[in-house]
N, C-alpha and C positions, 0 to 999 in steps of 0.2 A: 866817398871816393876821392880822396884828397891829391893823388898822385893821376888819378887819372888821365888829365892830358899832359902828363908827362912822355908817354908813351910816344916813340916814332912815327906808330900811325896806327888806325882804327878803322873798324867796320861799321855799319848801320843800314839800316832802310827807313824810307820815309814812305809816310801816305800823306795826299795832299786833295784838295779839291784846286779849278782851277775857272776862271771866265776867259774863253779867247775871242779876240776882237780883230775889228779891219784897222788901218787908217788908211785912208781912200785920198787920193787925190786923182780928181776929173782930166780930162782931156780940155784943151783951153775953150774950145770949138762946143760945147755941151751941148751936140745936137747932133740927131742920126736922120739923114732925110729929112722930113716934117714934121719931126717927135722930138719934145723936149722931155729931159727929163732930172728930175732932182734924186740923189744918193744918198742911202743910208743904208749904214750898218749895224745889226742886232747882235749884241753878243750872246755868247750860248756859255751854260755852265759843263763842266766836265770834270773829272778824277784824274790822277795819277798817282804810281809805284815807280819807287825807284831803290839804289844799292846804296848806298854811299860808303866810299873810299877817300878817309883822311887823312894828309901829309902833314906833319909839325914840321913847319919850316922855323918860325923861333917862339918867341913865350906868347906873346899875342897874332902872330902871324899861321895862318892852316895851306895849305891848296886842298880844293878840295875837288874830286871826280866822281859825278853823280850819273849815270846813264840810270833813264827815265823813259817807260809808256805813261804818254799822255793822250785822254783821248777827251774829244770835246767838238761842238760845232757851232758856225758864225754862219747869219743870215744878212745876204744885200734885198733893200729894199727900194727896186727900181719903181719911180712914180713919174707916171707917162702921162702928159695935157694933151687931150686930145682939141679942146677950144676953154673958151671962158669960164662955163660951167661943167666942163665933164673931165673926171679925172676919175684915173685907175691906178692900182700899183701891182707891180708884181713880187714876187719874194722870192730870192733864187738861196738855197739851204745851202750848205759846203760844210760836211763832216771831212775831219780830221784824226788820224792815228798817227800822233808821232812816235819817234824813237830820238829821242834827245840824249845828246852827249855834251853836258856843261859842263866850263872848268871854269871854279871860280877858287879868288882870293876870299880869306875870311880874319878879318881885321877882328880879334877879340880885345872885351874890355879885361879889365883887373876881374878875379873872381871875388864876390861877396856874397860869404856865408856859401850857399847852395846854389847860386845865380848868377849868370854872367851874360853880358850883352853882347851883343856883335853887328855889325855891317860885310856886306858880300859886294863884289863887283867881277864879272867876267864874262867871258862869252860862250856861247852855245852852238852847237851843230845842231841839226834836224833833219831827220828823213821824216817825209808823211806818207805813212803805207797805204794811205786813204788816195793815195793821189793817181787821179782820172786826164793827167796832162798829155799821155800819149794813147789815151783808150780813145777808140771812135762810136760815138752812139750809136744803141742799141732801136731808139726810137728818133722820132722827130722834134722831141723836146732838146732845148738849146740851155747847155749847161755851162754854167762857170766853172774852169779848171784851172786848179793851183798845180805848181810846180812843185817837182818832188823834194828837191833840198832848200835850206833855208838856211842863213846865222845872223842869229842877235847877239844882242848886247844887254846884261840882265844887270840888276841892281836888288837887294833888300836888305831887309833887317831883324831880327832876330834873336832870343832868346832860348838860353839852354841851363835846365833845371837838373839839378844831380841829384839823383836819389840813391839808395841803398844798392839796387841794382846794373843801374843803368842810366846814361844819361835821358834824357826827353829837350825836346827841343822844340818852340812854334818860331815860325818865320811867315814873312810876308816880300812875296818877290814880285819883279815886274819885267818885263824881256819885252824890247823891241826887234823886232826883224828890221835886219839892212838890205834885204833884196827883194824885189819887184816878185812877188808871186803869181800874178798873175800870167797865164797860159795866152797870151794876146791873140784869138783866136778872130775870125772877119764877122762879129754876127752883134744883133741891136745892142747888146748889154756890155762887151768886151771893148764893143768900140768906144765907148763914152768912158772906158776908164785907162788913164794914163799909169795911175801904180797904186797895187794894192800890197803893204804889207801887214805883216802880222802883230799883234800886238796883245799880248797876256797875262793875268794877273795869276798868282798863285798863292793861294793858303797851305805849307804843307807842315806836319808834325813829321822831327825825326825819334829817332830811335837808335842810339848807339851804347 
């Protein structure tokens, strides 16, 4: 396929696995009433599918538009001192179904032979359809709610193998969220945190 990305522009889909995470930062004050307590976060692994839509802007330069389900979940692990010797934690779960709209640049190298490398840099939209920010529980358990939209800032890099048919491509990316997701609601767990964004790694193969 020697001409190949010669072409205006091209199709594909990719499948990918992904691990999405917190970064957490506390409330200065790390205490609710008479309970201290120390934060963490669990990442959780997840899939996603997506389309991809490529632009040849010049010989090594792409834009590329990729709308993506992703689905995956992160775990806070609140750990409450009740005195010297007695300690408990809780684990509050937060599943996720995005709908991601990235637009990123795609910086290629020279092609050699069959092989060509590349770096991405751009940004993301997200809706999470998983998102519980304006629902009122059903019981009395006290839940963590994220907010429904999000935009990060994504980076990876990349390699795209040409074969007889079709190109194949592995990449590795990584997106940071730039807004506070958390749902600041009045209750023990919400109040000790000042801002949680998202943070996610992706393994995805393409196919174009």
């Amino acid at each position: 396929m020697p001409k190949y990305d010669l072409a205006p522009y091209h199709f594909g889909f990719t499948l990918g696995i992904n691990t999405m995470n917190f970064m957490i930062k506390p409330v200065k004050d790390f205490s609710y009433v008479d309970t201290i307590f120390t934060l963490e976060s669990s990442a959780g692994s997840g899939f996603n599918i997506g389309i991809v839509s490529n632009l040849r802007l010049a010989e090594y330069l792409d834009l590329r538009f990729i709308p993506t389900l992703s689905f995956g979940e992160r775990t806070l692990i609140f750990n409450q001192k009740i005195n010297d010797t007695l300690f408990f934690n809780t684990r509050k779960k937060v599943e996720s179904a995005f709908v991601d709209f990235p637009f990123e640049l795609k910086f290629k190298s020279k092609r050699l032979h069959d092989t060509r490398a590349y770096v991405l840099t751009g940004v993301k939209f997200s809706i999470d359809l998983a998102s519980q920010a304006k629902k009122k529980a059903q019981d009395e358990e006290i839940r963590i709610k994220l907010k429904k939209n999000d935009v990060a800032f994504e980076f990876g890099v990349g390699f795209d193998f040409y074969t007889t048919y079709f190109k194949f491509g592995t990449e590795l990316k990584m997106s940071y969220g730039l807004r506070d997701m958390l749902t600041h609601e009045n209750n023990v767990y919400a109040n000790n945190i000042d801002k949680l964004n998202s943070k996610v790694f992706q393994l995805t193969f393409t196919f174009e």
